[in-house]
N, C-alpha and C positions, 0 to 999 in steps of 0.2 A: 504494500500500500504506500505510494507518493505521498507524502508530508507535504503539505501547501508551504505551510509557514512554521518554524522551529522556534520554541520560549526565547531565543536569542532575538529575534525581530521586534523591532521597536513596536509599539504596540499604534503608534501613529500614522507608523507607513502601514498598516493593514486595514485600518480604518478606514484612510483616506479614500483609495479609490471606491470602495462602496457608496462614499459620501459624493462624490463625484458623479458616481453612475446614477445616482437615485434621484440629486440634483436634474441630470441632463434630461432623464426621462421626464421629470415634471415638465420641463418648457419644453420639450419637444414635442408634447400633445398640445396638437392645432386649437382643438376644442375647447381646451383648460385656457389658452392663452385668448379667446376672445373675452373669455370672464375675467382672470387676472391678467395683469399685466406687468411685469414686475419692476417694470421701467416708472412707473406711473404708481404705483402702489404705496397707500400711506406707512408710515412708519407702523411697528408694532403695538399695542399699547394692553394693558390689562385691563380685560372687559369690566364692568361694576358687576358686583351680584343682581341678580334679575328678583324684583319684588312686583307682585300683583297688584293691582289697584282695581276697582271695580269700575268699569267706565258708566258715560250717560246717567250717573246721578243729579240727583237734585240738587241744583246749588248751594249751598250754606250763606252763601252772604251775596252781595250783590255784584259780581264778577265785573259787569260790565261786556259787551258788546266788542268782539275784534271787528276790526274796521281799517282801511289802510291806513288809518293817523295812528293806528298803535305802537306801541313801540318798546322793548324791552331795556328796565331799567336796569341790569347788569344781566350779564351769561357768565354760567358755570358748564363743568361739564356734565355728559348724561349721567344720571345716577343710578339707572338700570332698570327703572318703575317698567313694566309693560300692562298692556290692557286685555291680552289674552282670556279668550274665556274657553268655558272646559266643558266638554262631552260633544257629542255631534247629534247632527239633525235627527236622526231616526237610519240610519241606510250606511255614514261614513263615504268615504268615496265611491264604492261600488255602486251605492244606490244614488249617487246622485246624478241629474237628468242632464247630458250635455248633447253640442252638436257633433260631438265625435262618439258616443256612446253606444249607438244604435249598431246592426248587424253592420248595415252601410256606414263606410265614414265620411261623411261630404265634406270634412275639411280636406280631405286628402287627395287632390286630382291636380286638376290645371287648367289654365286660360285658352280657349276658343274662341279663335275672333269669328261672328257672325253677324253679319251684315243683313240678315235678313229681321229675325227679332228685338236686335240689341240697334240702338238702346230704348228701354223700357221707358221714356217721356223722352220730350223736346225741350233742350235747356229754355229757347225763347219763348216755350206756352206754361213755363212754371213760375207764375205771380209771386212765390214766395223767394225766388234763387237767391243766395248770398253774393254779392260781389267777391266776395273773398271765394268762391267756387266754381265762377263763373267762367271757366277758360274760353273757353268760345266768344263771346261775346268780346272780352278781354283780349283778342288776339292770336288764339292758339288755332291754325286751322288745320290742324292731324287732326281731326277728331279720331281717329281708329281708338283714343283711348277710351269711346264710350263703346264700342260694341263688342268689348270682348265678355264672354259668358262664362260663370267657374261651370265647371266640367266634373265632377266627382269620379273617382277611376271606376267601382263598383254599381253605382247607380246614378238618379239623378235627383239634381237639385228640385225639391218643388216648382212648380212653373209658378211664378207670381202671377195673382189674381186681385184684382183691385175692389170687386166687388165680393169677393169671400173675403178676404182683410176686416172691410165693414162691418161685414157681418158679425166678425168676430170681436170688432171694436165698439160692435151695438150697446148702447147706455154703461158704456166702460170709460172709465180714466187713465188712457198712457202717457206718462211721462218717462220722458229722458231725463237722466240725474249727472250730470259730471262735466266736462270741460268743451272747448272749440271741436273737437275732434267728434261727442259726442252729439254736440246742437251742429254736426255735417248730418251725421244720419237722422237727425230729427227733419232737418230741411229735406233729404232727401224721401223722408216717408212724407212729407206735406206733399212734394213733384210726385210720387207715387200714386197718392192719394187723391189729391185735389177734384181732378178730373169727371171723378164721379160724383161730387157733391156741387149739390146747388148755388148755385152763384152768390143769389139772394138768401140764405142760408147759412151762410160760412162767416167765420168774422177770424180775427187774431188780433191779441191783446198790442201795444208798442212795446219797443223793445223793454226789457227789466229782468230780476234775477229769476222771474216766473214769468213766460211767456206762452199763450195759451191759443191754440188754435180751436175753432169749434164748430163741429157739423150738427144746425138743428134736426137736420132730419133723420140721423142717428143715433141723437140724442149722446153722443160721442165728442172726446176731448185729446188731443194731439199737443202734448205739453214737453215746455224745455227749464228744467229747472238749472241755473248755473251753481254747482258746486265739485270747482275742479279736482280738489283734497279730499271728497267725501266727510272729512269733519271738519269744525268750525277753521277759520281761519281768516287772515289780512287780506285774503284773497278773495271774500265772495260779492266782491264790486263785479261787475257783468264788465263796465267798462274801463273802471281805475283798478288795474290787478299788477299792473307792471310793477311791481316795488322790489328797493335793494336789500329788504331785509324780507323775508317769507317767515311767519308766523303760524303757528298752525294750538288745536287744543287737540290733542292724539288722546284723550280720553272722554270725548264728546260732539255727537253729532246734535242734541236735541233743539236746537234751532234749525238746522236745514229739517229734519225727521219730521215738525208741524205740519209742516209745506207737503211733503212727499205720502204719508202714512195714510192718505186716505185715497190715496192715484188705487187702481183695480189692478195695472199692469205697470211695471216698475221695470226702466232698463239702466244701472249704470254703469263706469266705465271712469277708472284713472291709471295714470301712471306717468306720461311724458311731466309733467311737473314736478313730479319725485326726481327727477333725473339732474337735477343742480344740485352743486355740491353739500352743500348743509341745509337743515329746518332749524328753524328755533324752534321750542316745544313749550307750550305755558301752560302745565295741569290746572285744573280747575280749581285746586282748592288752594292757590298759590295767589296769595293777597299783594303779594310786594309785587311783584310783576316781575319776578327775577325768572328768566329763562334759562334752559339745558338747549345743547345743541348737537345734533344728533345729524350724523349721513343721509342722504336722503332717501336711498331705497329702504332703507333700517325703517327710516320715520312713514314709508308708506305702509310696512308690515306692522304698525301700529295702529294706522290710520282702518286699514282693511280689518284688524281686532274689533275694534270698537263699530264699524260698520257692522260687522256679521254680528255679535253681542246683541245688536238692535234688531236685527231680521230674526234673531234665534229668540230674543226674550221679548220684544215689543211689537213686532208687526204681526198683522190675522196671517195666520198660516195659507187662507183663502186669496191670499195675494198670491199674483204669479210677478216674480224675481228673476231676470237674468244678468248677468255679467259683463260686458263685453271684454276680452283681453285686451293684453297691448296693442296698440295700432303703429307698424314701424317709420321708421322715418329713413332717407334712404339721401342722407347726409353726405357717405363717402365714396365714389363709383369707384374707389379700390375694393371695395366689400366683393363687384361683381366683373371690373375689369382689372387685373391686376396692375399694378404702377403705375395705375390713372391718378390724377390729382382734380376730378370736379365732383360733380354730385349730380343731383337728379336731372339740372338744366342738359335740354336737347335732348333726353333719352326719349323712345318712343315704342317699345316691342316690352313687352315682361321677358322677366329672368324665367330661363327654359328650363335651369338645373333643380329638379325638384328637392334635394341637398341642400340647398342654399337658405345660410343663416347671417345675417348682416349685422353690423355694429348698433344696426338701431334699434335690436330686439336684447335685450339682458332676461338668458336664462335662469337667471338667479330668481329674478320677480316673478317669470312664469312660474318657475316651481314653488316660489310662495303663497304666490293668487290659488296654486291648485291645491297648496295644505290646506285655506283656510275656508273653501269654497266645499275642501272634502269633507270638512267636519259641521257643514252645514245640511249634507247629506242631497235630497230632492226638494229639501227650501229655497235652492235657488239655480239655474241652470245658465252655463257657461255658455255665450256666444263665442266659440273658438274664431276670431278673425287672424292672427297672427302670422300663419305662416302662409294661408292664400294672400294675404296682401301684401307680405314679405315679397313678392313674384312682380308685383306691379310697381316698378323705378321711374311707371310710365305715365303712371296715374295723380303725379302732385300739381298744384297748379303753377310750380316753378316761376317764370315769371308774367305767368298769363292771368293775373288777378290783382285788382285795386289795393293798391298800397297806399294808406290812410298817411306816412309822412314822408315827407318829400326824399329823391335819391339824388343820390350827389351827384356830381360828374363822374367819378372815379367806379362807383356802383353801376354808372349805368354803361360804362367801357367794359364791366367785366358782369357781365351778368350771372354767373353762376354765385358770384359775393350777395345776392341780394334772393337769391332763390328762393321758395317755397316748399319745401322737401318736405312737408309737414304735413297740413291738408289735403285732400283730395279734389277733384275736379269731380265735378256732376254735370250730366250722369256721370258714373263712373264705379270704384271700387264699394261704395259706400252702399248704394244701391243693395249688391249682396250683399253686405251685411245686414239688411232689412229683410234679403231671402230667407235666410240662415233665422232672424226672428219669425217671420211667418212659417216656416218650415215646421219650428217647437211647437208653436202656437195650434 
C-alpha cells in the first residue's frame, strides 16, 4: 500500500491543496456565481440572533403615518427581530394551487410568433393605455413584439375569452396590489377587457393610490391598489416615491390591508424594489424613530412574512389570492450575447435558449417567495411569470415611451443610457400574464 503522505510532512502543505481544490470548485460553478459574486461580495459579519415578533398588531400608541417626509432619527444595525409566522395553510407546498402544478406545465414552452390571432386588442382602441407602455404610438414600428403567443410544450394555454372573464368577474372585486410592473397588467386587463362593456357604463376613478375601474353592467370592479413593499412604507405616494432614503414597517401591513381585504379576487406582486442596496426598517413599537438597516432582499423576506401572516390569520379564506413572481428586467445583453456591452435597446426576437437565466432574475428570492407561499399551502396561488418572460429582451418599451423628464444631449446620442428594460410594451408580455390568471381562475 502507497503512503500518500508520511508524519514527516508538514501538516500545511497537505492541507493546502484540498483548500485550493474546494476553493476552485466553488467559483467554477456558473450557476453559484450569478448569485454570489465574490468580487462584489460584502464583507463577512456575525449575523444577530433571530427573535420573533408578532406582526400587524394593534398599535400601542400613536405611531404616526410613513409618508415621504419621514425620516429616521439615527440607524443602528439589524438586530435580528423577524416577522415569521409558523404552521402552513392546510396542504404545505404540495397542496398549494400554482401555474406550474397541474399535469401540464404552461410555464414551461416558448414564444410563437402569430400573426394571425396575436395581438389580442389594438394598442390605439384601448382608452385606458399608459404612455409609459405605449410603444407604438411612441415610435416603435417592429411591432412583431405584440404577436408572439406563449406556446406551453405539453398542452395549451387557455384561449382568452373576454366574455367568460366577465362572467367570472360578475359582482366580484379584482384588485391588483403592488408596484409599476403590477398597475402594466392591471392596464392590460382594462385593453383586455374594455371592449365588451358599455361605453355609457364604465367609468375609472383619477389617478390615486386606489384606482378603480367599473362595469355597471356586471356589476364588476377592475382595481389598482399602489403598494410597491407590500407593507407600510415612504413609498406608498403613487407619485412622490422616488426618495434617497426607502423606509419600510416589515412588521405591518394594516393600513394598505383596509383598502384590499374586502376586493373578492386579490393579485399581488413585489420585488424589483427590494433590489437596492439597503431598507431602513422602523418596527412599530419603536417611538424614537431610530431605524435598523437591513439588505434589501433580506428586508423583502420580511416584508412577504408579514404579508402571508395577514392572508393566513386575517383574510376570508373565500378570497381567491395569487402571487405574481418576479418580473425580469433585461439590463445586461451580456446575460444573452456574450461580450456585448448594451441592454435591451434595438433587441427585437426573444431569447430561443430555453436555459436561459439572466442577471435580472435573483434565484435566491424565487426560492424564498416559494418557502413562504408553501406554507400558505392553496390560500394562495403563484402566477409563475418568470422564466417565460425571462425569453422576451424584446418586449420592454426601451426607448419607445414618454419620458416625464427631460434627456440630455449626451442620453439622447446614446440611447441604450436612457433605456426602459423595465416595463413592458402592450400589447405585449403582460397580456399572458392575465392568461396565466384567467387560466387559475
Amino acid at each position: 500500500m502507497i503512503q500518500i503522505w508520511s508524519r514527516k510532512t508538514p501538516l500545511a502543505l497537505v492541507t493546502l491543496p484540498f483548500l485550493v481544490l474546494i476553493v476552485s470548485s466553488v467559483f467554477y460553478n456558473k450557476s453559484s456565481l450569478r448569485v454570489f459574486n465574490p468580487y462584489k461580495a460584502p464583507p463577512l459579519r456575525r449575523r444577530p440572533k433571530t427573535t420573533y415578533v408578532e406582526p400587524n398588531r394593534e398599535p400601542t400608541s400613536d405611531r404616526g403615518v410613513l409618508d415621504r417626509f419621514s425620516r429616521c432619527n439615527s440607524t443602528k444595525e439589524y438586530s435580528g427581530r423577524s416577522t415569521r409566522f409558523g404552521g402552513d395553510g392546510g396542504g404545505g407546498e404540495s397542496g398549494r394551487r400554482d401555474s406550474g402544478s397541474e399535469e401540464c406545465d404552461v410555464t414551461s414552452g416558448k414564444w410563437v410568433l402569430d400573426n394571425v390571432t396575436y395581438p389580442l386588442y389594438e394598442e390605439s382602441e384601448c382608452p385606458y393605455m399608459s404612455d409609459q407602455l405605449a410603444c407604438h404610438t411612441h415610435g416603435r414600428d417592429d411591432i412583431r413584439y405584440q404577436h408572439w403567443r406563449w406556446q406551453p410544450h405539453r398542452c395549451d394555454l387557455q384561449r382568452w375569452n373576454t366574455s367568460e372573464m366577465w362572467e367570472k368577474l360578475r359582482n366580484k372585486r379584482l384588485m391588483f396590489v403592488g408596484d409599476s410592473l403590477n398597475r402594466g397588467q392591471w392596464i392590460s386587463m382594462l385593453c383586455l377587457l374594455q371592449s365588451a362593456a358599455a361605453k355609457d357604463k364604465r367609468s375609472i376613478t383619477p389617478n390615486a393610490p386606489l384606482t378603480i375601474f367599473r362595469a355597471e353592467e356586471y356589476n364588476a370592479t377592475i382595481e389598482f391598489l399602489w403598494v410597491p413593499l407590500l407593507v407600510e412604507s415612504n413609498s406608498d405616494d403613487p407619485v412622490n416615491h422616488r426618495l434617497a432614503e426607502r423606509i419600510i414597517r416589515p412588521d405591518s401591513i394594516r393600513t394598505h390591508a383596509l383598502k384590499w381585504e374586502q376586493a373578492d379576487i386579490l393579485v399581488f406582486n413585489t420585488y424589483l424594489w427590494w433590489r437596492e442596496t439597503t431598507v431602513k426598517l422602523l418596527w412599530s413599537d419603536d417611538e424614537e424613530g431610530e431605524c435598523e438597516e437591513l439588505d434589501g432582499m433580506d428586508a423583502m423576506e420580511l416584508a412577504m412574512e408579514t404579508w402571508a401572516h395577514w392572508v393566513m390569520t386575517r383574510l376570508d379564506p373565500s378570497k381567491r389570492v395569487f402571487f405574481v413572481t418576479m418580473s425580469p428586467t433585461h439590463q445586461l445583453s451580456e446575460d444573452w450575447k456574450p461580450e456585448s456591452q448594451g441592454n435591451c435597446y434595438g433587441e427585437n426576437e426573444p431569447i430561443k435558449s430555453e436555459s436561459h437565466w439572466g442577471s435580472g432574475s435573483e434565484l435566491p428570492a424565487m426560492r424564498m417567495v416559494e418557502r413562504v407561499l408553501g406554507r400558505l399551502g392553496p390560500r394562495v396561488s403563484a402566477i409563475n411569470i418568470t422564466q417565460l418572460s425571462e425569453y422576451r429582451k424584446d418586449g420592454h418599451p426601451s426607448i419607445y415611451r414618454k419620458f416625464w423628464e427631460p434627456l440630455s444631449p449626451e442620453q439622447l446620442a446614446n440611447p441604450a443610457s436612457f433605456s426602459d428594460c423595465i416595463h413592458w410594451c402592450l400589447p405585449g408580455v403582460s397580456d399572458v400574464w392575465n392568461q396565466l390568471l384567467f387560466h387559475l381562475l
